[in-house]
C-alpha positions as CSV (number, residue, x, y, z in Angstrom):
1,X,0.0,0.0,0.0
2,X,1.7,3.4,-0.8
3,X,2.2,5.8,1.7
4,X,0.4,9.1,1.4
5,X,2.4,12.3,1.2
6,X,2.4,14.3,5.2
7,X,0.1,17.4,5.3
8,X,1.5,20.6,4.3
9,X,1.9,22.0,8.1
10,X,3.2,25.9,6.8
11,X,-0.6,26.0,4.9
12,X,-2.2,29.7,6.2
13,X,-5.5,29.3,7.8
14,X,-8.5,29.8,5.7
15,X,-9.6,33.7,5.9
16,X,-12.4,33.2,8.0
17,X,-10.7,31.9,11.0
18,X,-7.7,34.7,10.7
19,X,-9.0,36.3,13.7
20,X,-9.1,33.1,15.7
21,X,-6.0,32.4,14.7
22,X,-4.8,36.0,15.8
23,X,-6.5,35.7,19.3
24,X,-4.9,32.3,19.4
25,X,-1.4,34.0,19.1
26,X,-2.5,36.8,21.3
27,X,-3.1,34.4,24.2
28,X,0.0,32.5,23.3
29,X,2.0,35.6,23.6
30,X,-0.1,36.9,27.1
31,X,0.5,33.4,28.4
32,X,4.6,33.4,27.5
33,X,5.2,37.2,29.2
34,X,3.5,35.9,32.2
35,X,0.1,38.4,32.0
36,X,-2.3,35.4,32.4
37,X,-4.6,34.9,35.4
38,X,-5.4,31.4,36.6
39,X,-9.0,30.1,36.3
40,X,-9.8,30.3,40.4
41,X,-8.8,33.9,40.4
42,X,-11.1,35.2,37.6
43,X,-14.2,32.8,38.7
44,X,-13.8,34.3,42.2
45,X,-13.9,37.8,41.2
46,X,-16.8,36.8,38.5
47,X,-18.6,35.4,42.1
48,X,-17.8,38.3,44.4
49,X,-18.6,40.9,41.5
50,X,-22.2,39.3,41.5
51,X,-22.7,38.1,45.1
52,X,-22.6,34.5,44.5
C-alpha cells in the first residue's frame, strides 16, 4: 500500500478563521510574558462581583 504524502503544516489558515488564529497567538504571547490569570482567580472575582 503506498504511503500518502504528510500534510502541508506551513498551509495559512483559511480567511475566516484569521481572527481566531490572531487571538490564538494573542493568548499564546499573554501566556509566555507571564500576563495570564489562573481560572480560580477570575471565577472568584466573576462570584464576588455578582454576590454568589
Amino acid at each position: 500500500m503506498p504511503k500518502r504524502p504528510a500534510p502541508e503544516s506551513s498551509a495559512p489558515p483559511p480567511p475566516s478563521r484569521s481572527w481566531q488564529m490572531a487571538r490564538i497567538a494573542a493568548g499564546i504571547a499573554a501566556a509566555r510574558e507571564g500576563k495570564v490569570i489562573p481560572a480560580e482567580e477570575v471565577f472568584a472575582r466573576i462570584e464576588a462581583k455578582h454576590g454568589w
